[in-house]
C-alpha positions as CSV (number, residue, x, y, z in Angstrom):
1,X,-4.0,-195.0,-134.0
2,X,-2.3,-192.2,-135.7
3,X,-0.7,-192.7,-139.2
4,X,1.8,-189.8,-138.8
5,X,3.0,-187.5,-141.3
6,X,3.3,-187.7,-145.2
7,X,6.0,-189.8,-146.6
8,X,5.7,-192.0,-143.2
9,X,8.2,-192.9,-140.6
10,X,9.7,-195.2,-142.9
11,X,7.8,-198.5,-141.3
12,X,5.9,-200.3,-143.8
13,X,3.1,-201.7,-142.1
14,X,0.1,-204.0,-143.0
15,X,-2.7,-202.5,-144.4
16,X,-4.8,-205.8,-142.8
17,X,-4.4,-209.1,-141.5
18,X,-3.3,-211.3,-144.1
19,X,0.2,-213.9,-144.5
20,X,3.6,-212.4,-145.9
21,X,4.3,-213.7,-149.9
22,X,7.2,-212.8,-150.9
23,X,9.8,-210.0,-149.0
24,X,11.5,-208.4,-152.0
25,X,14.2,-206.0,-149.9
26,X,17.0,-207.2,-147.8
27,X,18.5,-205.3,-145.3
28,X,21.2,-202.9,-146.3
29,X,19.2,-202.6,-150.1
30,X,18.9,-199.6,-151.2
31,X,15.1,-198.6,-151.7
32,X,13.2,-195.5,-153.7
33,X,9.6,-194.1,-153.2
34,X,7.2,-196.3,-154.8
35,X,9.7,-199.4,-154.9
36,X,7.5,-202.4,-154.1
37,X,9.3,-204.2,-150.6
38,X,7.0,-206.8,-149.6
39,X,3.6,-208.8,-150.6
40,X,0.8,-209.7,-148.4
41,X,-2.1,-211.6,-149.6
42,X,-5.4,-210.9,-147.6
43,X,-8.8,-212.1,-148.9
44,X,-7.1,-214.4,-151.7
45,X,-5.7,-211.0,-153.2
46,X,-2.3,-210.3,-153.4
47,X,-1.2,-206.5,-152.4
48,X,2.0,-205.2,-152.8
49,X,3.6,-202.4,-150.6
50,X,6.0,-199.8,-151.2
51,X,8.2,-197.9,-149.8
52,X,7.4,-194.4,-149.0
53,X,10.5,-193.0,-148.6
54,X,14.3,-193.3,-150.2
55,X,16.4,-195.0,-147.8
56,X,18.3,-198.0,-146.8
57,X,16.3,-200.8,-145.4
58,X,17.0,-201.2,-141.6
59,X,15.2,-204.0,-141.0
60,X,13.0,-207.0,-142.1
61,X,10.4,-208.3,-139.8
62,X,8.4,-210.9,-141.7
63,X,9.5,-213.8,-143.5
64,X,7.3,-215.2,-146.3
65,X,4.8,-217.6,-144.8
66,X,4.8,-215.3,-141.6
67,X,1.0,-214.3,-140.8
68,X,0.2,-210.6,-140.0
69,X,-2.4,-208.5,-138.2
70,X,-3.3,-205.2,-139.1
71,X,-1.0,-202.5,-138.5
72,X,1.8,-205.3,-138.3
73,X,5.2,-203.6,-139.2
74,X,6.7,-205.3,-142.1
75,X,9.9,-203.1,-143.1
76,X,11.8,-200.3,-141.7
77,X,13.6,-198.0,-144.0
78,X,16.1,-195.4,-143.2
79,X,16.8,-192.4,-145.0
């Protein structure tokens, strides 16, 4: 699969399976670039994403406790 042009589609997806930590956005927050939105932990290490654009978060997908695959979206940010 594709991962689409620089500064994304504004989905942040899993990097790899793992389970959802903490979501640290709601929708309607206001994020930056480089604003940390979610954690997944995936081989007992904790990684934190970020946004990769300025927007408004659309949408939540995961809950903590929620298990991911791969590729899983996790957040979608609007400009």
């Amino acid at each position: 699969a594709s991962k689409g042009g620089k500064g994304g589609d504004g989905v942040v997806k899993s990097p790899m399976p793992g389970r959802v930590l903490r979501v640290l956005v709601a929708e309607g927050d206001e994020v930056r670039v480089g604003q940390a939105v979610v954690v997944v932990e995936a081989m007992k290490m904790e990684n934190e994403l970020f946004a990769e654009r300025d927007g408004t978060v659309a949408k939540v997908f995961v809950a903590p406790g929620t298990n991911v695959e791969g590729g899983a979206k996790l957040i979608e940010i609007h400009a």
